[in-house]
N, CA, C and O of each residue as an XYZ file, in Angstrom:
604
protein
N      17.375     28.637    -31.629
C      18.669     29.238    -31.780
C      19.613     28.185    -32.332
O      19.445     26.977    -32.163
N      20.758     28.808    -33.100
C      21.453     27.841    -33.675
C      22.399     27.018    -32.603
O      22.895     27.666    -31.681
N      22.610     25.867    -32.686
C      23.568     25.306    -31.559
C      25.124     25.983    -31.371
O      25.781     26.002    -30.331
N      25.573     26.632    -32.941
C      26.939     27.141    -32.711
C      27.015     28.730    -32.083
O      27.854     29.439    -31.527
N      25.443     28.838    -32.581
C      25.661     30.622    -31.875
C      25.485     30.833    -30.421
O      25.958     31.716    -29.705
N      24.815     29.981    -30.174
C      24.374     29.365    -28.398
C      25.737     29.285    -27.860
O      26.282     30.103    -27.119
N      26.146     28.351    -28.262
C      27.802     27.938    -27.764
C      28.410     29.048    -27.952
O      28.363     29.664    -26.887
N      29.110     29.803    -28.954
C      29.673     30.470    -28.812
C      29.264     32.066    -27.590
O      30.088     32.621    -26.863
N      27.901     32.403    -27.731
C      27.311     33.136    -26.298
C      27.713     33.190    -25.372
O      28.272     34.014    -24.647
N      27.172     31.441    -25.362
C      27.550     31.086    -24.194
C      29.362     31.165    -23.541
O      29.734     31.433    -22.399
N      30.104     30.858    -24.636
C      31.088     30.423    -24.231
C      32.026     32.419    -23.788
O      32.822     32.732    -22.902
N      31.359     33.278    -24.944
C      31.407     34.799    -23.964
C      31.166     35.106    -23.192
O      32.083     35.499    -22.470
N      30.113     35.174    -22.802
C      29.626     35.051    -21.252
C      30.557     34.535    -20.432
O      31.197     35.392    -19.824
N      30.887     33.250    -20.181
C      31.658     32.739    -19.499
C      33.214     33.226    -19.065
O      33.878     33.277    -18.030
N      33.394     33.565    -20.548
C      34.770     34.055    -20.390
C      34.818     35.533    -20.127
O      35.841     36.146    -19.821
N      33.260     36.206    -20.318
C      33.470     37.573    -18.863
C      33.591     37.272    -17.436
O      34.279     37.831    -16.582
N      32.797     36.292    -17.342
C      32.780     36.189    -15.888
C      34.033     35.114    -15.798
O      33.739     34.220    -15.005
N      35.146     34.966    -16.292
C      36.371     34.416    -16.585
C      37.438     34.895    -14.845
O      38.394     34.317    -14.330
N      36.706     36.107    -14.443
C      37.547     37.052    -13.339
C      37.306     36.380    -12.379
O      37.998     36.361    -11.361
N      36.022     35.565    -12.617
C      35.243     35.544    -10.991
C      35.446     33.894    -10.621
O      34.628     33.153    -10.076
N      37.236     33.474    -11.250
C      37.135     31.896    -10.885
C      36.174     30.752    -10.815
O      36.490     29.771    -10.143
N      35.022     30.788    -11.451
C      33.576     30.059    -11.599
C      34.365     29.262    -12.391
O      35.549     29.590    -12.450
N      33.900     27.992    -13.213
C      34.140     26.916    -13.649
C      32.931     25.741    -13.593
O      32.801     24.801    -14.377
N      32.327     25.978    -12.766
C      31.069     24.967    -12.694
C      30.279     24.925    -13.914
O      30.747     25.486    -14.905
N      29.169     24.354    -13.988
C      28.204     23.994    -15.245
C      26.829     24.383    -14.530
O      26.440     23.671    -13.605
N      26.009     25.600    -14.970
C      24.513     25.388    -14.519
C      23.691     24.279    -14.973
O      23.877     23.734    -16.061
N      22.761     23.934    -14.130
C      22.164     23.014    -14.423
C      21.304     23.694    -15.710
O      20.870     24.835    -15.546
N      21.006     22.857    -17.251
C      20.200     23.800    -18.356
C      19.119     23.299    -18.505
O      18.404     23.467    -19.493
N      18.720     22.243    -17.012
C      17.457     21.910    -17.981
C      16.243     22.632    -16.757
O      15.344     22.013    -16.187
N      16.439     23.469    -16.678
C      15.276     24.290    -16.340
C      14.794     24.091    -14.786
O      15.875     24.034    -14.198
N      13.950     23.978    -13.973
C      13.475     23.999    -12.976
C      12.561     25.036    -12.377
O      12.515     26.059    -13.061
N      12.062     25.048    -11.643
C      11.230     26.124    -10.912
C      11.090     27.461    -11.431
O      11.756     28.356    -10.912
N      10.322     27.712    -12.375
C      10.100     28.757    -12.849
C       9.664     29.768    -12.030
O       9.225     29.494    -10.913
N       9.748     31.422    -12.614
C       8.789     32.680    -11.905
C       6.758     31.916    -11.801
O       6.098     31.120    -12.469
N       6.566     32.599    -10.824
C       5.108     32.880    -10.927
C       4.733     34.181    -11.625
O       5.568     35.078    -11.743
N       3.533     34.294    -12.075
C       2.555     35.400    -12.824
C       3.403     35.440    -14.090
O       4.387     34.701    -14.134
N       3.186     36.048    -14.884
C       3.655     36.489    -16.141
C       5.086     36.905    -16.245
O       5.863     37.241    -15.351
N       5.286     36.794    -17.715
C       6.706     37.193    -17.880
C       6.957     36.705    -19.175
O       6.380     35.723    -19.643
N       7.788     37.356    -19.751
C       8.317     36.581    -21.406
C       8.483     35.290    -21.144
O       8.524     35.011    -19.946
N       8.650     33.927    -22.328
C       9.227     32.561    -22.241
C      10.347     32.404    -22.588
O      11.008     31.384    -22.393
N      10.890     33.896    -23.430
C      11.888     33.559    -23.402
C      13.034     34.811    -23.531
O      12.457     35.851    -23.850
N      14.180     34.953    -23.405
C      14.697     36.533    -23.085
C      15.849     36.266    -24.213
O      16.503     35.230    -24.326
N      15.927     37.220    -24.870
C      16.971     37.912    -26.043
C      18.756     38.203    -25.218
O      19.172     39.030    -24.406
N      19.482     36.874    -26.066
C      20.673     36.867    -25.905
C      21.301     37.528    -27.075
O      21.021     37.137    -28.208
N      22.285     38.684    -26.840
C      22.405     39.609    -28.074
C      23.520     38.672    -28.397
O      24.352     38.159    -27.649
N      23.315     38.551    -29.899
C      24.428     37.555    -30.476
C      24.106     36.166    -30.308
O      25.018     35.492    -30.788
N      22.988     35.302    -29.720
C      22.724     34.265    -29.931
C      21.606     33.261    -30.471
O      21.463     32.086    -30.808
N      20.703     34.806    -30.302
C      19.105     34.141    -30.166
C      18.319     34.885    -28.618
O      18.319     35.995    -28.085
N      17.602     33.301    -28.290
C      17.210     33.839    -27.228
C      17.599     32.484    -26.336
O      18.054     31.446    -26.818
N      17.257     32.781    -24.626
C      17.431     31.599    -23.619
C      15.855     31.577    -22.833
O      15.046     32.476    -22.604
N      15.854     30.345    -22.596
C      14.476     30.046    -21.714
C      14.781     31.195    -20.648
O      15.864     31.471    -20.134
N      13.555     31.781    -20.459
C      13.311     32.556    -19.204
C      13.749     31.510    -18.045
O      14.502     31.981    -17.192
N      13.440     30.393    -17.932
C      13.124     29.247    -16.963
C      14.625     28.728    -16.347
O      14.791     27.984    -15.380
N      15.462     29.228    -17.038
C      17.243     29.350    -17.118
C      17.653     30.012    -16.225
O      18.484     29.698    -15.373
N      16.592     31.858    -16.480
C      17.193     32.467    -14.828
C      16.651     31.862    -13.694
O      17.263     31.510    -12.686
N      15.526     31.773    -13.917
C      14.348     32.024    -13.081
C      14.726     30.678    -11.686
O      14.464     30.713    -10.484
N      15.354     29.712    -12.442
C      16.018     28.353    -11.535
C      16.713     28.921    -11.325
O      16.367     29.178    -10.172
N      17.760     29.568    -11.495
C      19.148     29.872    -11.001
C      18.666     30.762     -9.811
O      19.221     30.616     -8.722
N      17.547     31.783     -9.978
C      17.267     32.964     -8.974
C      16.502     31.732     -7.610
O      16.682     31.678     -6.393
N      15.658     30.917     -8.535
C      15.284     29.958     -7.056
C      16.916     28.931     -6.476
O      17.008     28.806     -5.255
N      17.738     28.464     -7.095
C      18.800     28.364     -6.521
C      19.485     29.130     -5.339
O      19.872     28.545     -4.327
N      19.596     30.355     -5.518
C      19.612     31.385     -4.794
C      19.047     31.601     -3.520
O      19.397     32.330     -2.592
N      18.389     31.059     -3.617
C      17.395     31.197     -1.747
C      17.933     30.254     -1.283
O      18.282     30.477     -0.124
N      18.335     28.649     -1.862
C      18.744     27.542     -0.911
C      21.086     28.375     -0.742
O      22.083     28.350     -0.021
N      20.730     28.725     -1.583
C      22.374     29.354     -1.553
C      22.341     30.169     -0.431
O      23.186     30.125      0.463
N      21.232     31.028     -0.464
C      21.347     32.252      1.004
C      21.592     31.551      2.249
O      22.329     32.024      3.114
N      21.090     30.607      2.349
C      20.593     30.212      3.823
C      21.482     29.451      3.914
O      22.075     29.519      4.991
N      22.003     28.400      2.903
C      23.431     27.500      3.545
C      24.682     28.703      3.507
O      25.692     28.573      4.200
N      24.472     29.838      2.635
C      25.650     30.665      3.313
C      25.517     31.049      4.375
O      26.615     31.091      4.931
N      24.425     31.495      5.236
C      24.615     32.032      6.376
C      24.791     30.757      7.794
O      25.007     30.956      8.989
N      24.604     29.552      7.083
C      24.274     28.828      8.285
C      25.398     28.110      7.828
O      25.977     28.040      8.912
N      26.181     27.494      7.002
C      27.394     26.918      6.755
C      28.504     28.019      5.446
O      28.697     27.672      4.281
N      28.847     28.819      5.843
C      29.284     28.976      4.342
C      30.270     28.571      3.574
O      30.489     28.933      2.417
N      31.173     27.441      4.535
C      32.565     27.133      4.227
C      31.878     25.874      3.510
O      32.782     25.128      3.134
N      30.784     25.428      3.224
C      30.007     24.169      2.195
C      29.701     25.137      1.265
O      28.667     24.587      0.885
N      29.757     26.099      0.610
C      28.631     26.886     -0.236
C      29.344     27.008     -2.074
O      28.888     27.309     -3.177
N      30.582     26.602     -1.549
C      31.451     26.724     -2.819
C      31.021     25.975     -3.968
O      30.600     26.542     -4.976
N      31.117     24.609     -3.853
C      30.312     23.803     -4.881
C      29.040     24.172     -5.534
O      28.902     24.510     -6.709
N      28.245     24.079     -4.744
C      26.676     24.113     -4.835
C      26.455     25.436     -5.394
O      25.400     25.663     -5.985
N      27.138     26.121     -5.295
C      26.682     27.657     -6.275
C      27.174     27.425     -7.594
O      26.471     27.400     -8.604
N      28.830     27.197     -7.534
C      29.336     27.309     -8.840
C      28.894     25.826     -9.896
O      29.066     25.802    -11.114
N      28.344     24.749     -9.121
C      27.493     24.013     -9.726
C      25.901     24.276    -10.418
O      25.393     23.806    -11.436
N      25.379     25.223     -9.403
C      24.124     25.528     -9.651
C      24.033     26.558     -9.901
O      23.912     26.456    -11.122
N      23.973     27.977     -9.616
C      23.346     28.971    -10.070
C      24.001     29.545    -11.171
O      23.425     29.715    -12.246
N      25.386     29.910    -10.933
C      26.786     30.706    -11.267
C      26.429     30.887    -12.572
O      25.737     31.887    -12.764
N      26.737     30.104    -13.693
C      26.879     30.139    -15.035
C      25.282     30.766    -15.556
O      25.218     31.610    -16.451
N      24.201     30.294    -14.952
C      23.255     30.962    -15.229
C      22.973     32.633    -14.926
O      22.477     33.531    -15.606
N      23.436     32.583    -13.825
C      23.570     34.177    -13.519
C      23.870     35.206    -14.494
O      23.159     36.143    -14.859
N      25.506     34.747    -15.001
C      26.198     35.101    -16.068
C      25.426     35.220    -17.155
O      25.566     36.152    -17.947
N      24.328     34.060    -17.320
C      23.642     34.520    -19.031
C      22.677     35.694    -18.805
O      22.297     36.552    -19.602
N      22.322     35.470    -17.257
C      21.267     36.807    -16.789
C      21.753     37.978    -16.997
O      21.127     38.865    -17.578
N      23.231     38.132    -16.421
C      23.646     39.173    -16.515
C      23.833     40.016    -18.030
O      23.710     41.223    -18.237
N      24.225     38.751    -19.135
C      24.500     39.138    -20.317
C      22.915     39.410    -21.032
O      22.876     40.076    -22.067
N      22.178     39.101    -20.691
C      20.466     39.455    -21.613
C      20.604     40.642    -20.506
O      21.091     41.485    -21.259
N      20.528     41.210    -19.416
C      19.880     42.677    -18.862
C      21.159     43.585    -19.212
O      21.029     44.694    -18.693
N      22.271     43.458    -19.883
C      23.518     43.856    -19.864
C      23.124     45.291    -21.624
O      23.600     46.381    -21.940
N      22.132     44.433    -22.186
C      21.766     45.056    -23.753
C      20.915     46.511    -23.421
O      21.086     47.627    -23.912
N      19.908     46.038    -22.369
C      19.146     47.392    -21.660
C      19.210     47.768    -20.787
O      18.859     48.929    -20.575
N      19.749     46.877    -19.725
C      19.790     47.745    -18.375
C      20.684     47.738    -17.805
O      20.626     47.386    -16.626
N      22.199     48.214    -18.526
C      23.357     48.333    -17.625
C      23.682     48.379    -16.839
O      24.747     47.766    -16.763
N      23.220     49.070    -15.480
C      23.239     49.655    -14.409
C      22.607     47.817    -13.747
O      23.368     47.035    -13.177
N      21.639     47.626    -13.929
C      21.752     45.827    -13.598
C      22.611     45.081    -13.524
O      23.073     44.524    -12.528
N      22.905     45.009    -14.628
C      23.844     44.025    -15.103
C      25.064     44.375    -14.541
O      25.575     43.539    -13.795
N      25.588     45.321    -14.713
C      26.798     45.904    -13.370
C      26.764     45.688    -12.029
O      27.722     45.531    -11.271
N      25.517     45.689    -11.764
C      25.614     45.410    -10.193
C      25.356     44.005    -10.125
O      26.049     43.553     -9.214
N      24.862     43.350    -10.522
C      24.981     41.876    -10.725
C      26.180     41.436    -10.489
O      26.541     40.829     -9.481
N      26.972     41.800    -11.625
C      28.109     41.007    -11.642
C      28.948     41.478    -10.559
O      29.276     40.636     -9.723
N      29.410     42.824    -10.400
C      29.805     43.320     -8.660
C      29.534     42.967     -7.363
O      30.257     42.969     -6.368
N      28.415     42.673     -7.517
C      27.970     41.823     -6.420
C      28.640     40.269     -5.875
O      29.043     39.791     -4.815
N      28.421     39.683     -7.802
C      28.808     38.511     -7.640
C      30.059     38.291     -7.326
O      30.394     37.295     -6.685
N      30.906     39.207     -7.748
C      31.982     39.222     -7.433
C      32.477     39.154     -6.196
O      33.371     38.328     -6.011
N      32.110     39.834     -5.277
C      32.087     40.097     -3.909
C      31.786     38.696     -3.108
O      32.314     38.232     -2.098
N      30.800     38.233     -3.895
C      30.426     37.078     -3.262
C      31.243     36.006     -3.296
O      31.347     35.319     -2.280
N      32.107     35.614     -4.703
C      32.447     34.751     -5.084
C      34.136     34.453     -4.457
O      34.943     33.538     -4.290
N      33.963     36.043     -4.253
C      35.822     36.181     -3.406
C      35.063     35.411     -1.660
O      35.810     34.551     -1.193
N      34.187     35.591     -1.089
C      33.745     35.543      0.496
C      34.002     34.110      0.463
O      34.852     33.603      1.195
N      33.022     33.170     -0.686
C      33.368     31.571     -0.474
C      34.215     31.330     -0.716
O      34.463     30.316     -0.062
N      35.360     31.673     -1.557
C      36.683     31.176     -2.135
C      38.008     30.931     -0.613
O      38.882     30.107     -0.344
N      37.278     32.572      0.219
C      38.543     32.978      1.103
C      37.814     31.574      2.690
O      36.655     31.459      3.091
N      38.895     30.911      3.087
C      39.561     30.077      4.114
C      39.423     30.261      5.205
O      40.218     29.454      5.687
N      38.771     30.980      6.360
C      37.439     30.439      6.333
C      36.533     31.884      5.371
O      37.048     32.947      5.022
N      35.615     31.594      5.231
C      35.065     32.645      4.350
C      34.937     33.805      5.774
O      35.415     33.797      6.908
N      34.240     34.530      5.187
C      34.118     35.597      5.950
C      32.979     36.130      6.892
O      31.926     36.163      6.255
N      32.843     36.502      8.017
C      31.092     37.011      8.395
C      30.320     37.282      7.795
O      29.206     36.806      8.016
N      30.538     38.224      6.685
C      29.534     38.827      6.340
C      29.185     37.988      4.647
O      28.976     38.631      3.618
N      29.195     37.000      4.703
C      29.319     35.539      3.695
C      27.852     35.521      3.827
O      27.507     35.076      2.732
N      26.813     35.730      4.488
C      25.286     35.369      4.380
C      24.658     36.516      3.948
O      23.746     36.531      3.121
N      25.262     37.741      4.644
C      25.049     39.265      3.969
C      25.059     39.019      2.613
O      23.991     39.005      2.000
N      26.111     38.824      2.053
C      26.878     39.319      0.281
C      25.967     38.012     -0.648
O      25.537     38.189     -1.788
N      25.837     36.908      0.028
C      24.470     35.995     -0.762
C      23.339     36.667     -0.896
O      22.903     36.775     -2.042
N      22.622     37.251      0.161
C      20.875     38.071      0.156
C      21.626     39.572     -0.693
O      20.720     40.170     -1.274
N      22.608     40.073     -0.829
C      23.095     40.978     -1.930
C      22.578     40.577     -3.520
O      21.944     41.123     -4.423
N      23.455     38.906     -3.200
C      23.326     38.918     -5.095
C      21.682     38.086     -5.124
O      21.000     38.073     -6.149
N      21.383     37.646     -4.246
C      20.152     37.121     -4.779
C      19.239     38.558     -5.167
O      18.525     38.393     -6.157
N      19.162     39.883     -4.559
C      18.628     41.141     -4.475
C      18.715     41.583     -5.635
O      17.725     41.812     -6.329
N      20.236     41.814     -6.111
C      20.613     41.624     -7.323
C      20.186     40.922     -8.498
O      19.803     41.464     -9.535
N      20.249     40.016     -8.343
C      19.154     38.508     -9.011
C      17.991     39.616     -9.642
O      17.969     40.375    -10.611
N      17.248     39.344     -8.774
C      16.291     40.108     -8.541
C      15.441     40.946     -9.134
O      14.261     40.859     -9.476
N      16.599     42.116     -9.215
C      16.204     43.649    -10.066
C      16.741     43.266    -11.390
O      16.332     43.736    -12.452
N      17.608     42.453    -11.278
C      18.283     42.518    -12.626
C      16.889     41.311    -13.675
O      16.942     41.185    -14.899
N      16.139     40.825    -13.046
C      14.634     40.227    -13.350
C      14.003     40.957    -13.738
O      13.694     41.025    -14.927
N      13.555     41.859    -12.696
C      12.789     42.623    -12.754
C      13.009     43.984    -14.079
O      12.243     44.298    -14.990
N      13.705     44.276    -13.882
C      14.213     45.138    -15.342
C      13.729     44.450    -16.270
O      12.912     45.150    -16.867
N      13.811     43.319    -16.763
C      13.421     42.602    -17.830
C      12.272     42.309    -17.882
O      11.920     41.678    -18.878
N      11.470     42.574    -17.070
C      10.034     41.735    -16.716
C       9.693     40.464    -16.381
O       8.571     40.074    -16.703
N      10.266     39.901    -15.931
C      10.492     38.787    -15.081
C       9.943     38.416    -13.180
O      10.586     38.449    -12.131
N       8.938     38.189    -13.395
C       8.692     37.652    -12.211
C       9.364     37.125    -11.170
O       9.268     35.904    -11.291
N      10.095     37.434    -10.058
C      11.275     36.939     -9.351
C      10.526     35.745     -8.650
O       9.382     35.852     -8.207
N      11.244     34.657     -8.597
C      10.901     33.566     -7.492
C      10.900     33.799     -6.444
O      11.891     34.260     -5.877
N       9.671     33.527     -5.802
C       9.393     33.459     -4.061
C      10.635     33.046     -3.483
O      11.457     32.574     -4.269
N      10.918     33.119     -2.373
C      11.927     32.172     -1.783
C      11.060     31.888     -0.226
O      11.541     31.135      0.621
């Protein structure tokens, strides 16, 4: 993919999920991929394509995110919008071309979530609305054919 069409994607994406106060940087260089099969790489409309290996870390991010939300969640702020967040967003934008109804609940979700860590102390149900978007995560994988990471 070209580096300016990437960037610019990317930089849409971002500025949808512009609502959801994120600002962090996903990590891009890959990590813990799906098991069994699955494309290598998934169709960004308007950019090319992104490593499968892009969600697929962000969705294993997600399991260490569940569990420090439910067991600390007033720590959880960083470590998401450092790690998963921005990747999510490109997830959301590749299942967004075919599977709307994904990609909507994705980002609704995330939303939900992203207000629970923001709010002082966050809220009870802060470990709930994490196993939401990782669920989310998830299907919105699975629509695509994507192997979801164990957790």
């Amino acid at each position: 993919m070209r580096a300016a069409g990437r960037a610019a994607a990317v930089a849409a994406v971002l500025a949808l999920g512009a609502a959801c106060g994120g600002g962090g940087s996903a990590s891009r260089s890959g990590g813990t991929g799906a098991t069994g099969t699955g494309p290598a790489s998934l169709p960004l409309p308007g950019a090319g394509t992104i490593p499968t290996s892009e969600v697929t870390a962000a969705a294993s991010q997600m399991c260490g995110i569940v569990a420090q939300s439910r067991q600390s969640p007033g720590t959880v702020l960083q470590p998401f919008y450092a790690g998963p967040h921005d990747a999510l967003h490109l997830l959301a934008a590749v299942a967004h071309a075919h599977h709307g109804a994904e990609a909507d609940r994705l980002l609704s979700v995330m939303l939900t979530y992203e207000s629970d860590i923001a709010a002082h102390p966050p809220p009870p149900q802060t470990g709930a609305d994490a196993q939401a978007l990782l669920q989310a995560v998830n299907a919105a994988l699975s629509a695509l054919g994507v192997p979801a990471p164990a957790c």
